[in-house]
MARBA-3410 file (N, C-alpha, C, O; in Angstrom, 1 decimal):
237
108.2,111.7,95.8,106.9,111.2,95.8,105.9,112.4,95.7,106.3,113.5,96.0 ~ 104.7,112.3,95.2,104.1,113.3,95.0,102.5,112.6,95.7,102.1,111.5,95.4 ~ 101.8,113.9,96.7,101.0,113.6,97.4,100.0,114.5,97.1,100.1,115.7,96.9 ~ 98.5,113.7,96.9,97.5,114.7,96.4,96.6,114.8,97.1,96.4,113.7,97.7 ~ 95.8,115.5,97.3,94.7,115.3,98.9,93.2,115.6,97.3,93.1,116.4,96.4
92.4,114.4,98.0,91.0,114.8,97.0,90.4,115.5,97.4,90.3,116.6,96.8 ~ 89.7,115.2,98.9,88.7,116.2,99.6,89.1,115.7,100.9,89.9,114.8,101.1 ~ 88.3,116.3,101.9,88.7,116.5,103.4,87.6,115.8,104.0,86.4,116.0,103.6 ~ 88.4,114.4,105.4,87.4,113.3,105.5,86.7,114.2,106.6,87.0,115.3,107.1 ~ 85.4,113.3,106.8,83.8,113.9,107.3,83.9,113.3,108.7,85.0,112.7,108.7
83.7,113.2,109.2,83.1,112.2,110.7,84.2,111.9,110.9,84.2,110.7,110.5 ~ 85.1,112.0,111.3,86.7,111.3,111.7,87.3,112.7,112.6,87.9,113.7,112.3 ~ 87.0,111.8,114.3,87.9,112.7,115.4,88.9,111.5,116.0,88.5,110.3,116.2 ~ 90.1,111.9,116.2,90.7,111.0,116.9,90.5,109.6,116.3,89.8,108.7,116.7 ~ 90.9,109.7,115.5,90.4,108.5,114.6,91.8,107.2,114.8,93.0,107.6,115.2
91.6,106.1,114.7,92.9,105.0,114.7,93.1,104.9,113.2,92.1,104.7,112.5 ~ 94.4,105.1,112.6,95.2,104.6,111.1,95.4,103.1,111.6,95.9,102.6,112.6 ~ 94.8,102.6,110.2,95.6,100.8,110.3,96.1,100.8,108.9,95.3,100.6,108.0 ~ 97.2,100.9,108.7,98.4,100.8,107.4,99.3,99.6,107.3,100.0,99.0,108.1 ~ 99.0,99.2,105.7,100.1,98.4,105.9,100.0,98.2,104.1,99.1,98.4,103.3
101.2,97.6,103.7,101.3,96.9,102.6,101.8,96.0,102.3,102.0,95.1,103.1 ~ 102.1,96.1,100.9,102.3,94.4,99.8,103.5,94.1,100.5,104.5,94.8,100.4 ~ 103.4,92.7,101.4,104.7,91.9,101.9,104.4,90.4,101.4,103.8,89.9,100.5 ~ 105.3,89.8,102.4,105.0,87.9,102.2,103.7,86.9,102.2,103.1,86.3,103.1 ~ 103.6,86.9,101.2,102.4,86.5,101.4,101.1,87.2,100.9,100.0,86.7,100.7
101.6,88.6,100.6,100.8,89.6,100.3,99.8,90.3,101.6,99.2,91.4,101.6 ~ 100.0,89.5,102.6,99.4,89.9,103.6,98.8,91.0,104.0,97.6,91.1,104.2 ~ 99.8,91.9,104.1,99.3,93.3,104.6,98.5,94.2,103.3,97.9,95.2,103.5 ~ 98.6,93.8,102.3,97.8,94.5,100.8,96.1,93.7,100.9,95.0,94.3,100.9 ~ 96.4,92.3,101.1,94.9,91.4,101.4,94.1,91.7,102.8,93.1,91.0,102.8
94.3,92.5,104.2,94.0,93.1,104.8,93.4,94.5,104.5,92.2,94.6,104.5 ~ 94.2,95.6,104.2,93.7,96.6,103.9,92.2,96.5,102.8,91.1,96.8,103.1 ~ 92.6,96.0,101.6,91.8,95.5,100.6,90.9,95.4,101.2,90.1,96.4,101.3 ~ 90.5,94.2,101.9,89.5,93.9,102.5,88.6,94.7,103.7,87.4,94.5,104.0 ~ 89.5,95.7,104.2,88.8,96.2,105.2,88.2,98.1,104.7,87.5,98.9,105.3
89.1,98.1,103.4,88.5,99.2,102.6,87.0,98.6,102.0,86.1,99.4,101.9 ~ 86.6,97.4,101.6,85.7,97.0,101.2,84.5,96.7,101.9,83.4,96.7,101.4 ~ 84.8,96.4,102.9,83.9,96.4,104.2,83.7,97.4,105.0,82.6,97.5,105.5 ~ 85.0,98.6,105.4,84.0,99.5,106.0,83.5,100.4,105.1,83.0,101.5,105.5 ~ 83.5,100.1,103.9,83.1,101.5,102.5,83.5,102.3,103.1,82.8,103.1,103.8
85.2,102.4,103.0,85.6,104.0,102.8,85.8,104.8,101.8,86.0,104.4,100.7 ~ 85.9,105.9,102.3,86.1,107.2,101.1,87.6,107.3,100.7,88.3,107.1,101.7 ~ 88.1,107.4,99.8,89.3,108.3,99.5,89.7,109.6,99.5,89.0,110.3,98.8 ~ 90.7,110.1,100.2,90.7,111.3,100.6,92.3,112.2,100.1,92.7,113.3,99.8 ~ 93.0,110.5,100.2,94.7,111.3,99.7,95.2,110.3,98.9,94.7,109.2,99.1
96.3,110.5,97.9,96.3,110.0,97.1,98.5,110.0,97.4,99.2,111.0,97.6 ~ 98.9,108.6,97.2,100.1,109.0,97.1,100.9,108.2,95.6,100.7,107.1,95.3 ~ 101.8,109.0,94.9,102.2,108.5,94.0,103.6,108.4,94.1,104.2,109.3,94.7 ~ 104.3,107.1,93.4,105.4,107.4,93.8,106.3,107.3,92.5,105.7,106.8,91.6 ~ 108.2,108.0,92.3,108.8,107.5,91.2,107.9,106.3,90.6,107.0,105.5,91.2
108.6,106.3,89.1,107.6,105.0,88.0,108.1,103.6,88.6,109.1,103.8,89.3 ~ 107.8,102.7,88.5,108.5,101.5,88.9,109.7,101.4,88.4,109.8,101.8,87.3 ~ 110.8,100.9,89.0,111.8,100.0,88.2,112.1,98.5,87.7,113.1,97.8,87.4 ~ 111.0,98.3,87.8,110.3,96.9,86.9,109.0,97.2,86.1,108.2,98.1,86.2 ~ 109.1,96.0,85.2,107.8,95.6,84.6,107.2,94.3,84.6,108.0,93.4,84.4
105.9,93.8,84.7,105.7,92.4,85.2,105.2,91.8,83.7,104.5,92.2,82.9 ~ 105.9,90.5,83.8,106.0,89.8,82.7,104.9,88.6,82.5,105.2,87.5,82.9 ~ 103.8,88.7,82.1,102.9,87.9,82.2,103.2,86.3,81.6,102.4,85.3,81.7 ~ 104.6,86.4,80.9,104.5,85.1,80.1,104.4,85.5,78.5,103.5,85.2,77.8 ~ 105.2,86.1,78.2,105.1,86.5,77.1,104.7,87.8,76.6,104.9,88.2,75.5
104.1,88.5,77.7,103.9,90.0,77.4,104.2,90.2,79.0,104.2,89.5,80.0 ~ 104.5,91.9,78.5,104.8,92.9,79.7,103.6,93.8,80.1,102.7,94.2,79.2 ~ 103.6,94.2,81.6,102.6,95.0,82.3,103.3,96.0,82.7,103.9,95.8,83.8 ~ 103.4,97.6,82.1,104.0,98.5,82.6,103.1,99.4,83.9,102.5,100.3,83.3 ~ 102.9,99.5,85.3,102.0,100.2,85.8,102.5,100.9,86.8,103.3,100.4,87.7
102.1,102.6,86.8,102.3,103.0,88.0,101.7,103.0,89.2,100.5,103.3,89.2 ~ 102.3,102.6,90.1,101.8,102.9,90.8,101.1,104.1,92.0,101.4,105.2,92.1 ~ 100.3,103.5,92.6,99.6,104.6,93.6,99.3,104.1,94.6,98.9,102.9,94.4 ~ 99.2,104.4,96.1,98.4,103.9,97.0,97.7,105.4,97.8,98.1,106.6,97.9 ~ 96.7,104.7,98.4,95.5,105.4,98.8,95.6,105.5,100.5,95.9,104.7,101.4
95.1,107.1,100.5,94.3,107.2,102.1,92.9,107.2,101.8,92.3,107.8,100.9 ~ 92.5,106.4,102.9,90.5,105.9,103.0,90.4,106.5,104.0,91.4,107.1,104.5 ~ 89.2,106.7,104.8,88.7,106.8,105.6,87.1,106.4,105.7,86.3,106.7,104.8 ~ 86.7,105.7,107.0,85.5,106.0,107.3,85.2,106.6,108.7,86.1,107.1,109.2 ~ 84.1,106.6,109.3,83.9,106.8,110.7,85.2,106.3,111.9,85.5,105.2,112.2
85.6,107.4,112.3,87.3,107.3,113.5,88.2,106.5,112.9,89.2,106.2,113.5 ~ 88.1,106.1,111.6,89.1,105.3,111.3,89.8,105.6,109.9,89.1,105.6,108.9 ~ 91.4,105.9,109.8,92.0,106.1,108.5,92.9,105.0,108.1,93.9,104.5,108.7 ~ 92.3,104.7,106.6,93.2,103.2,106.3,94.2,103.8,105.6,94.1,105.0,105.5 ~ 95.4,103.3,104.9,96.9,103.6,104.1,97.1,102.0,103.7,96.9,101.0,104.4
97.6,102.1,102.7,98.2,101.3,102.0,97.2,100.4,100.8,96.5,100.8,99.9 ~ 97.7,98.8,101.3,97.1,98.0,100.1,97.1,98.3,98.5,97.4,99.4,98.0 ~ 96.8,97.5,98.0,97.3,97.5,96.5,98.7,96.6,95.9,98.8,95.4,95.7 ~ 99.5,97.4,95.8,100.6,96.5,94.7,101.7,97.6,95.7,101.5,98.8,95.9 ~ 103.0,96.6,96.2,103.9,97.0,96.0,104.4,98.1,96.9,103.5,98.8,97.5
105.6,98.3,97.1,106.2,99.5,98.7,107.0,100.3,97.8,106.9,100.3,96.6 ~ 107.8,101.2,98.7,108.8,102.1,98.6,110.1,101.9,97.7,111.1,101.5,98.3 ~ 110.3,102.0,96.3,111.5,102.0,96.2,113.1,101.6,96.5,113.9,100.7,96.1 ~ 113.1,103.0,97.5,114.0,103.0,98.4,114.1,103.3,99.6,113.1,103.8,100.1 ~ 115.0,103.3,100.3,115.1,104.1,102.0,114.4,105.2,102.1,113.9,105.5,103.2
114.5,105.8,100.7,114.3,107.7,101.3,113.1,108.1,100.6,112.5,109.2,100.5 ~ 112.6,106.5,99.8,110.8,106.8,99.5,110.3,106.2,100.7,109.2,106.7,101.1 ~ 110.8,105.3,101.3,110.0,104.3,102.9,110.0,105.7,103.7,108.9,106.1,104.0 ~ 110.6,106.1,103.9,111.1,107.1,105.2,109.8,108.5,105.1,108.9,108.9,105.9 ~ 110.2,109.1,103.4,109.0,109.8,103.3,107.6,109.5,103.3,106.6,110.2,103.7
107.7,108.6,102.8,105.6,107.9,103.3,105.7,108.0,104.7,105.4,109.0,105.3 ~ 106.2,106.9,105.4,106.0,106.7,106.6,106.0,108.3,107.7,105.3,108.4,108.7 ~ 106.9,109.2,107.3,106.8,110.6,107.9,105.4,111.5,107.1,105.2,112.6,107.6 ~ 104.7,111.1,106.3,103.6,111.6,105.6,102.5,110.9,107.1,101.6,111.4,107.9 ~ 102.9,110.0,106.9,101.7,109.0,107.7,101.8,109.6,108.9,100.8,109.7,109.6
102.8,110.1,109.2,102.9,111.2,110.9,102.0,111.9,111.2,101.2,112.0,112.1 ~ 102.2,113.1,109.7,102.0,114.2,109.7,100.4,114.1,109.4,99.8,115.1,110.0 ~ 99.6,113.5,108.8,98.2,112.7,109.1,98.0,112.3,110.1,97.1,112.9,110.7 ~ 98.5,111.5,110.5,98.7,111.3,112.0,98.0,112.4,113.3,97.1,112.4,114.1 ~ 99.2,113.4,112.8,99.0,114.4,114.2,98.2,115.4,113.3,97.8,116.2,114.1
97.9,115.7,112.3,96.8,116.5,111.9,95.6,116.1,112.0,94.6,116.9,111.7 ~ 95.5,115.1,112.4,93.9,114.8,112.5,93.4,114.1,113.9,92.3,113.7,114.2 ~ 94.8,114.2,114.9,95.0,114.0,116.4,94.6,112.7,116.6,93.6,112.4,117.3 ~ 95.4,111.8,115.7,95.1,110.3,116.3,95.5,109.4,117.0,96.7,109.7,117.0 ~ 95.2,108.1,117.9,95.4,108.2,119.0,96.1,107.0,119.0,96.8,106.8,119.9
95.9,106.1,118.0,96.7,105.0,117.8,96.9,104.2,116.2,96.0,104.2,115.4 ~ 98.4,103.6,116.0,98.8,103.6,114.9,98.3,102.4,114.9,98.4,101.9,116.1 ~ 97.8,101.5,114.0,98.1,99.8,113.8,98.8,99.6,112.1,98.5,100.4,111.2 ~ 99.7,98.6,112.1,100.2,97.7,111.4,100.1,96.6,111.1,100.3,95.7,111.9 ~ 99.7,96.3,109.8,99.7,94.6,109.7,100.3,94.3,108.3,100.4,95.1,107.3
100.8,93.0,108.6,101.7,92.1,107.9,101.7,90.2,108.4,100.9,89.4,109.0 ~ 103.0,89.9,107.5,102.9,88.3,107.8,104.2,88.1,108.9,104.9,89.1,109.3 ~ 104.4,87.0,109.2,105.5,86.5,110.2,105.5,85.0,109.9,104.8,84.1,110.2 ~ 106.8,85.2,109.1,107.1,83.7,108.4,107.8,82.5,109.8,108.5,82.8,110.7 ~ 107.1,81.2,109.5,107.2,80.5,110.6,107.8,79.2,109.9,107.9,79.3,108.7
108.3,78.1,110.7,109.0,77.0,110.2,107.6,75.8,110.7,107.3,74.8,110.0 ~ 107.1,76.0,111.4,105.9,75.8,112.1,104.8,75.3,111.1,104.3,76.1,110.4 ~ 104.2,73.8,111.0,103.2,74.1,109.9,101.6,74.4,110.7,101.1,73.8,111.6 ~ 101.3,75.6,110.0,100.0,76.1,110.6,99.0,75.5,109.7,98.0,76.2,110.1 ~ 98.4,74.4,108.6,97.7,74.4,108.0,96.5,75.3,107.9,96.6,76.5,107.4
95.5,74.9,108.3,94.2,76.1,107.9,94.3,77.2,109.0,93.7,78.2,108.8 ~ 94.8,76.9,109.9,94.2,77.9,111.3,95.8,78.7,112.0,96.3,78.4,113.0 ~ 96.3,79.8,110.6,96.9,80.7,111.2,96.9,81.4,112.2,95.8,81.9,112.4 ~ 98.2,81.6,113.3,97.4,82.3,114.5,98.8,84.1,114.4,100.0,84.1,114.3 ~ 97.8,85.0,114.5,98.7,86.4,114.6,99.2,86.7,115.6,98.3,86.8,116.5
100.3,87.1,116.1,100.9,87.8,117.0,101.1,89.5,116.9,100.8,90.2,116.0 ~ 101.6,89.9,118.4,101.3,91.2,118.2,102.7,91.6,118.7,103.4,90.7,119.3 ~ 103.1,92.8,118.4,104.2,93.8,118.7,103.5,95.1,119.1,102.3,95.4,119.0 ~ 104.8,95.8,119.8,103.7,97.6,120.4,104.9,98.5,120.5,106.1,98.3,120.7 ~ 104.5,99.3,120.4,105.8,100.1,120.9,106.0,100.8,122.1,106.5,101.9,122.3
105.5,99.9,122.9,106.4,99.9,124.3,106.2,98.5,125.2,105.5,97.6,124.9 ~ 107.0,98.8,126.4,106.7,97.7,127.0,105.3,97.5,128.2,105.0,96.4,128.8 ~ 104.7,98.7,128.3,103.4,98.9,129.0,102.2,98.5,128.2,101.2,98.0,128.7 ~ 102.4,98.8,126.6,101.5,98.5,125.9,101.7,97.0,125.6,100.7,96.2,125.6 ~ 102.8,96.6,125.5,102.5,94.7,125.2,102.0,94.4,126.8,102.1,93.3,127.2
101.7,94.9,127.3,102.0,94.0,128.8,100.1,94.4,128.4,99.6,93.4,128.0 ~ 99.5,95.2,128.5,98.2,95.4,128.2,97.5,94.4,127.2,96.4,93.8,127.5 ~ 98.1,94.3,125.9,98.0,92.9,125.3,97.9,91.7,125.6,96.9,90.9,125.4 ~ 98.8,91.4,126.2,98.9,90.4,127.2,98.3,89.8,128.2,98.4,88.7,128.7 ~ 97.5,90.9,128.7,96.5,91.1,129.7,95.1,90.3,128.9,94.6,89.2,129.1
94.8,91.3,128.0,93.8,90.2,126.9,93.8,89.1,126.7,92.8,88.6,126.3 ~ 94.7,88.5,126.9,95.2,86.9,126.1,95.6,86.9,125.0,95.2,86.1,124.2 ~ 96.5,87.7,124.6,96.7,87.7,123.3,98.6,87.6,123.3,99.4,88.1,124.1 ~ 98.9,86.8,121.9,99.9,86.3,122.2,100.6,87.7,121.4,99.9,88.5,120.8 ~ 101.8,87.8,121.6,103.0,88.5,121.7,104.1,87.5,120.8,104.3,86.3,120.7
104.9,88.8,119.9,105.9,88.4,119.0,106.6,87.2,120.3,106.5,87.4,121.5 ~ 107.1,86.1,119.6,107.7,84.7,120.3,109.2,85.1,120.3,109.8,84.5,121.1 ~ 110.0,86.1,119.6,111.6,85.9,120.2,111.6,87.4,119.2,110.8,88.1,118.6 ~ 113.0,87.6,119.6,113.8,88.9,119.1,113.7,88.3,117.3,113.9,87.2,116.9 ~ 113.5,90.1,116.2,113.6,89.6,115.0,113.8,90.6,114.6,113.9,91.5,115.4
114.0,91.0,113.2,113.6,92.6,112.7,112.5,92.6,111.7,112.2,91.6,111.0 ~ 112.0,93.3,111.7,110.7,93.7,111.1,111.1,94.7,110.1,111.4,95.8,110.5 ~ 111.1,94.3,108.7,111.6,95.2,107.1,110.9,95.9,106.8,109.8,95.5,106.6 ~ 111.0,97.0,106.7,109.7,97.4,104.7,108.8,97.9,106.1,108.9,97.6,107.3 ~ 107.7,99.0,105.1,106.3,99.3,105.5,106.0,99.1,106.8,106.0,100.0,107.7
105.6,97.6,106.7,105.0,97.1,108.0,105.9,97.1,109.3,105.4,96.9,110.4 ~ 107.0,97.2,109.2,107.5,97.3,110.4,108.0,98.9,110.6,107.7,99.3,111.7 ~ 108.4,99.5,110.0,109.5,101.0,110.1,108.1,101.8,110.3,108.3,102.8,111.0 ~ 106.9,101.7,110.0,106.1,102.5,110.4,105.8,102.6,112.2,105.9,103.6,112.8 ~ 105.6,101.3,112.7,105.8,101.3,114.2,107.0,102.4,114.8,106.9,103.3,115.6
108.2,101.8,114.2,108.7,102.8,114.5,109.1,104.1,114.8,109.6,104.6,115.9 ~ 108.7,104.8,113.4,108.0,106.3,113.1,106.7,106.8,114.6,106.7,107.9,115.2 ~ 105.9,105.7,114.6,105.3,106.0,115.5,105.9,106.2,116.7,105.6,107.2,117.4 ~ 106.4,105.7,117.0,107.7,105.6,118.4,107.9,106.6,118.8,107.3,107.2,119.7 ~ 108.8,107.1,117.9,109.9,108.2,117.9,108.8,109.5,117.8,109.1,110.6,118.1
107.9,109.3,117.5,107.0,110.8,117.5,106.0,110.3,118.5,104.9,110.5,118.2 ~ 106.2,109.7,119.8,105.1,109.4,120.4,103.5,109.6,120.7,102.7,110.3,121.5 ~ 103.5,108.5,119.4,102.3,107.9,118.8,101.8,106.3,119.2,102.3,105.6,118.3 ~ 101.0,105.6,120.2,101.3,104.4,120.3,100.8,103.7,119.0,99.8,104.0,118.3 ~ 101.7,102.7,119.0,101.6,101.7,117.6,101.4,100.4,118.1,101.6,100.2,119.3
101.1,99.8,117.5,100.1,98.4,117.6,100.8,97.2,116.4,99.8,97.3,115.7 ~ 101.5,96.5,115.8,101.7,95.7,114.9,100.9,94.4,114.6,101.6,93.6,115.2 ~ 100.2,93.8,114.1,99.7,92.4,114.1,100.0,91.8,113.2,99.5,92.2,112.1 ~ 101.1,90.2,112.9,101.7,89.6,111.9,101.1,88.3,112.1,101.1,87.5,113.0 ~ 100.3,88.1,110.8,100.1,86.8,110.8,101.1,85.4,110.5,101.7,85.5,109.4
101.2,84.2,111.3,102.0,83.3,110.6,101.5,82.7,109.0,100.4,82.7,108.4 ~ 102.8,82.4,108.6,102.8,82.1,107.3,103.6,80.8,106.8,104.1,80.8,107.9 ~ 103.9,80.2,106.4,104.5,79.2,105.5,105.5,79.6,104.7,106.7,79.5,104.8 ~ 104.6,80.0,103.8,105.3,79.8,102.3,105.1,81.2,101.4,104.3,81.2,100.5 ~ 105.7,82.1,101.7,105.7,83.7,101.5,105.4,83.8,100.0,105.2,84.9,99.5
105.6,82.7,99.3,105.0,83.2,97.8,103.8,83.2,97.3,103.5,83.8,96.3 ~ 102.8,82.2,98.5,101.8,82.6,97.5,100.5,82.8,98.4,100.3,82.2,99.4 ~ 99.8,83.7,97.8,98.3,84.6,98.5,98.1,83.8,99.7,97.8,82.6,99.6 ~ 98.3,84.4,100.7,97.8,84.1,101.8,96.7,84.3,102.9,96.8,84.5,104.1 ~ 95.5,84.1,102.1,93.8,84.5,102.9,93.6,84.1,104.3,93.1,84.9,105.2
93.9,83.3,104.4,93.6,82.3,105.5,94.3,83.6,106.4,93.5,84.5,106.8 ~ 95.8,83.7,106.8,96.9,84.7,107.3,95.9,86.3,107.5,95.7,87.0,108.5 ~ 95.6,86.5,106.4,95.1,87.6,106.3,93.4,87.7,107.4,93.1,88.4,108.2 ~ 92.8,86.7,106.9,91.5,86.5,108.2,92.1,86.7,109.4,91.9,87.6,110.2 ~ 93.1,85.8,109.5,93.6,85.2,111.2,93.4,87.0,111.8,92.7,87.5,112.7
94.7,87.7,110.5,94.8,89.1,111.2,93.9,90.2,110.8,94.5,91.3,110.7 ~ 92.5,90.2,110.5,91.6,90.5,110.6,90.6,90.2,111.6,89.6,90.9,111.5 ~ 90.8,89.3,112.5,89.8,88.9,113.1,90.6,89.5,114.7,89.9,89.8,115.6 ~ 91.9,89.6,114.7,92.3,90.2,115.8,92.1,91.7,115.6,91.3,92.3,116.4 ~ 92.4,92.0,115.2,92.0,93.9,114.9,90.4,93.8,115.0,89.9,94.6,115.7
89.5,92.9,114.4,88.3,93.1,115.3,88.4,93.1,116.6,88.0,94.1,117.2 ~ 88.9,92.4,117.2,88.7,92.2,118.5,89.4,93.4,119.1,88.7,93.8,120.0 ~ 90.5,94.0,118.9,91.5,94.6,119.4,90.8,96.5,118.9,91.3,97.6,119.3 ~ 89.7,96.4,118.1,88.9,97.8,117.9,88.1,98.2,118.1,87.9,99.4,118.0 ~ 87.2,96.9,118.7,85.8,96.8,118.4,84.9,96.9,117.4,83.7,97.1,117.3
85.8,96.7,116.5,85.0,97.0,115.2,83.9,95.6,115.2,83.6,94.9,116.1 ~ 83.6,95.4,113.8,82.9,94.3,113.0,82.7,94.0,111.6,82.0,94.5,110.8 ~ 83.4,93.1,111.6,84.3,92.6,110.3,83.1,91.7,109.3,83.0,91.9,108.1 ~ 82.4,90.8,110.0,81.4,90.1,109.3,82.4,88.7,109.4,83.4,88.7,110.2 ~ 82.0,87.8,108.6,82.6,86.8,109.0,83.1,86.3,107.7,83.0,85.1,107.4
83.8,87.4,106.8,85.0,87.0,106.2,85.2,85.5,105.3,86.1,84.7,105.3 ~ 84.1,85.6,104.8,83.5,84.0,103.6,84.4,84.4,102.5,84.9,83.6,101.7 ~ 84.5,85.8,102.6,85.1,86.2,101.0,86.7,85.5,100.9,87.0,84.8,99.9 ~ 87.6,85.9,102.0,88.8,85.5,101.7,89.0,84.1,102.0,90.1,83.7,101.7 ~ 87.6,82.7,102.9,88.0,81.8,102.7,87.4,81.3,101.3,87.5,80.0,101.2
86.9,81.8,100.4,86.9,81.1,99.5,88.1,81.6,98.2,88.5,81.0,97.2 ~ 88.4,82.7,98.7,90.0,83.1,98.3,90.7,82.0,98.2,91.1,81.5,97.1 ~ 90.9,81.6,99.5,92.1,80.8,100.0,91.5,79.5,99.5,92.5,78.8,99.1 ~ 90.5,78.9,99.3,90.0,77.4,99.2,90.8,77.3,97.2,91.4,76.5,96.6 ~ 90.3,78.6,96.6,91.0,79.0,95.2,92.3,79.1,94.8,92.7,78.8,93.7
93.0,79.4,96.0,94.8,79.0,96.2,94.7,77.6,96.1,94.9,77.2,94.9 ~ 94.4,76.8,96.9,94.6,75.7,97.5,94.3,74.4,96.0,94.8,73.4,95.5 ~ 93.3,75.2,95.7,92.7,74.1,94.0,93.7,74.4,93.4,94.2,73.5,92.8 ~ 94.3,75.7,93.3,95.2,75.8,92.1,96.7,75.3,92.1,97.3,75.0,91.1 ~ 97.2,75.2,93.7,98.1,74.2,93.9,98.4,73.3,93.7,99.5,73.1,93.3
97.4,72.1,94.0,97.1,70.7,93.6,96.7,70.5,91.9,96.8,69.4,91.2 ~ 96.3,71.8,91.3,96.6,71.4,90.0,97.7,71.4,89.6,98.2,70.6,88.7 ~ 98.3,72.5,90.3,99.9,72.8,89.7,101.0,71.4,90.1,101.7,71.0,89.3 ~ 100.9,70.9,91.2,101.4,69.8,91.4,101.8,68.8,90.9,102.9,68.2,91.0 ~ 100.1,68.6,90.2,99.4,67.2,89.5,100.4,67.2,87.9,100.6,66.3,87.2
100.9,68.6,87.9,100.6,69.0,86.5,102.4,69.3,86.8,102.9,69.8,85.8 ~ 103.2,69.0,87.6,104.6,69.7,88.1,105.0,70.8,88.3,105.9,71.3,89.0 ~ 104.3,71.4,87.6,104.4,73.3,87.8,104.7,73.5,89.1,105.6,74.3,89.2 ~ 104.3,73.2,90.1,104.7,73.8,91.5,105.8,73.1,92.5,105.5,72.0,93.0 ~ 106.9,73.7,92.9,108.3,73.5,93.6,107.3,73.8,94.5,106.3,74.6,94.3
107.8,72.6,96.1,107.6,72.9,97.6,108.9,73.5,97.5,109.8,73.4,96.6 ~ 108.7,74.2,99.0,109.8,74.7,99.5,110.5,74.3,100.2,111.5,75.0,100.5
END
């Protein structure tokens, strides 16, 4: 992987990282997205990785693209990820996620968050709800204190959104996870992505605004399903 730093961020002490990327649902890429666009951050590091070993097939023509994902920042806060797509392999996941350390403790920060989806059998229609994971058992119990619900049973957590928690662990860094429920992991999931946007408000203090953009995202999914339907194109699951 090759790592490029643009310029060195401004106003950022002890700042909190919220990272995550392209999973089920897209979740953790429609988070970031959105929260790079709302806090207008800057770009500061740049990560590229080997070329893909695909190309996407539009239906008749191909899309050859490399990829790249970005470090943002604004005021105490550094974002990672979003965009298109994860690690390769084991020993490209392993090297991001030990990059994200070393940002991490270079810039003396004080807590990691994570977000992604959490596939459910459960039908959630409009009003996905997110759970949380931590990396320890003092910190979920603090959660919990809040009212806030907590992963429901033992699972493993793949890819990005989960091995970064762990990274944070092991280099004692506290980590924070937030997984929205989901359905049906194939297609854009806004609604998932609000739910876990609106907890990381709460859980930052930040102020998110009230997020019109991704429900008419999601109202845009939902039209294009019922045409697909109407039309057979779309397998339930």
């Amino acid at each position: 992987m090759l790592f490029v730093k643009q310029e060195e961020p401004q106003d950022v002490q002890k700042p909190i990282i919220i990272a995550a990327m392209q999973d089920m649902g897209n979740v953790g890429s429609i988070t970031i997205d959105a929260l790079n666009k709302i806090l207008r951050t800057r770009l500061f590091r740049q990560v590229f990785p080997p070329s893909p070993n695909y190309v996407i097939d539009n239906g008749g023509y191909i899309d050859f693209q490399q990829e790249s994902w970005e470090y943002r920042y604004a005021k105490d806060i550094i974002t990672f990820g979003g965009g298109i797509g994860q690690p390769q392999t084991n020993q490209e996941l392993y090297e991001l996620c030990q990059d994200i350390i070393g940002i991490a403790k270079m810039y003396s920060v004080r807590l990691i968050y994570t977000l992604g989806a959490f596939h459910t059998t459960r039908t959630i229609g409009k009003k996905p709800e997110t759970f949380v994971t931590t990396t320890s058992r003092e910190l979920a119990e603090q959660i919990r204190r809040l009212g806030i619900q907590t992963t429901p049973q033992s699972s493993l957590i793949t890819g990005f959104n989960g091995l970064m928690l762990g990274f944070a662990k092991i280099n004692n860094i506290q980590g924070i996870g937030l997984y929205g429920e989901l359905n049906d992991p194939r297609i854009q999931q806004y609604r998932t992505a609000k739910s876990v946007l609106q907890l990381l408000e709460r859980l930052t203090y930040q102020r998110f605004g009230t997020l019109e953009e991704l429900d008419v995202m999601a109202e845009a999914v939902d039209e294009e399903i019922e045409r697909m339907k109407k039309q057979g194109e779309f397998l339930e699951k």
